[in-house]
N, C-alpha and C positions, 0 to 999 in steps of 0.2 A: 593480433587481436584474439582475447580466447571468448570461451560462453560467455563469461562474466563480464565482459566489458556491456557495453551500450553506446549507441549511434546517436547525436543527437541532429537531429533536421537541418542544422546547420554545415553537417561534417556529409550531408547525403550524396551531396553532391560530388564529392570528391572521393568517397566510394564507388561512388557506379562509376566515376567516369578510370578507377584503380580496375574494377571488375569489370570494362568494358575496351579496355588495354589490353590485358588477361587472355577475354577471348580471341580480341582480333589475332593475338601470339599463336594463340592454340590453333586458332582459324588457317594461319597462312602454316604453320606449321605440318598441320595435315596434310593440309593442298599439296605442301614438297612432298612428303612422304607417298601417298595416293598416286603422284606423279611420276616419282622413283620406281616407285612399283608396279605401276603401268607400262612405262617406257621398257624395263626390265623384262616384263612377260611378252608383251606384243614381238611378234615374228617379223622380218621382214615379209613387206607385200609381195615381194617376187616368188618369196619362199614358199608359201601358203598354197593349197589343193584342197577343191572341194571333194566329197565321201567320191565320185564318181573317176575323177584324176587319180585319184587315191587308189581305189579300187583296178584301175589300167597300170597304175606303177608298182603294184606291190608285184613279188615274185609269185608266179602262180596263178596271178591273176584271179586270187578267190572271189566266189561269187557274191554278191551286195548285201545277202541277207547275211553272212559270215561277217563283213564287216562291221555291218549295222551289231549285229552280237556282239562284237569287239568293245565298239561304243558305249553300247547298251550298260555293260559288266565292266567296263572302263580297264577295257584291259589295253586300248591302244590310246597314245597321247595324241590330245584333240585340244582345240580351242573354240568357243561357244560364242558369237557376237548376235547377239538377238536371237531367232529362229535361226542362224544358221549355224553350222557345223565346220570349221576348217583345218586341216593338219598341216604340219611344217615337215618339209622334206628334213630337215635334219634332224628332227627329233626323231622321224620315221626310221631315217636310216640306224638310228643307233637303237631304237623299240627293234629292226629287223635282225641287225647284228646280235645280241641281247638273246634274242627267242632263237635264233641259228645254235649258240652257244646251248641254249638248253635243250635244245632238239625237241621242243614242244606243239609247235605247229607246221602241220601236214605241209603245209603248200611250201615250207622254206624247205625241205628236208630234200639232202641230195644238190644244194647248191655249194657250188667252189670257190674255192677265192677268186676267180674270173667272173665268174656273177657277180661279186660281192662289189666288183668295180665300178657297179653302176649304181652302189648305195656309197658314196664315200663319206666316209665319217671324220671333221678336222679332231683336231687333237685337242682345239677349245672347246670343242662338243663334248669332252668325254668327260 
């Protein structure tokens, strides 16, 4: 159908119910995609540390307001569920291997590959 055609009262009905097929496509459509994308970002529940856990496992043990700076300039990888804040140990591990590598931040500096043991990074992570 281009501009130039015309609908007639009779044919209405069989439009809406063409553009109400349409959406419902588009509808469920979404919903997968939305849900792909969901399932994809979410961490496991085991995996997950609130700023505090976070804070006791990093190397160094830097102190809360550093962290929260981290956040803040989103220089550390986090995930947001309403008001709160939570990090996935394996993203961490590999954000701490990462900043080792560029010898950027004070508190990793001077760890060995025997520290680095207790951040293990899989090969899927990388």
């Amino acid at each position: 159908m281009n501009a130039m055609d015309t609908i007639t009262v009779a044919q209405l009905p069989e439009y809406l119910a063409r553009i109400v097929a349409l959406l419902r496509k588009v509808d469920s459509n979404l919903d997968r995609c939305l849900q792909e994308e969901e399932d994809a970002e979410l961490p496991d529940e085991d995996d997950l540390m609130d700023i505090f856990q976070l804070r006791d496992y990093l190397p160094g043990n830097p102190k809360l307001g550093t962290v929260r700076g981290w956040m803040y300039y989103q220089h550390i990888p986090n995930y947001k569920f309403g008001q709160r804040v939570y990090f996935s140990k394996k993203a961490i591990n590999k954000w701490i291997r990462v900043h080792i590598e560029r010898d950027d931040i004070e508190c990793f500096r001077g760890l060995t590959e025997e520290d680095l043991a207790d951040y293990p990074v899989m090969e899927d992570d990388e």
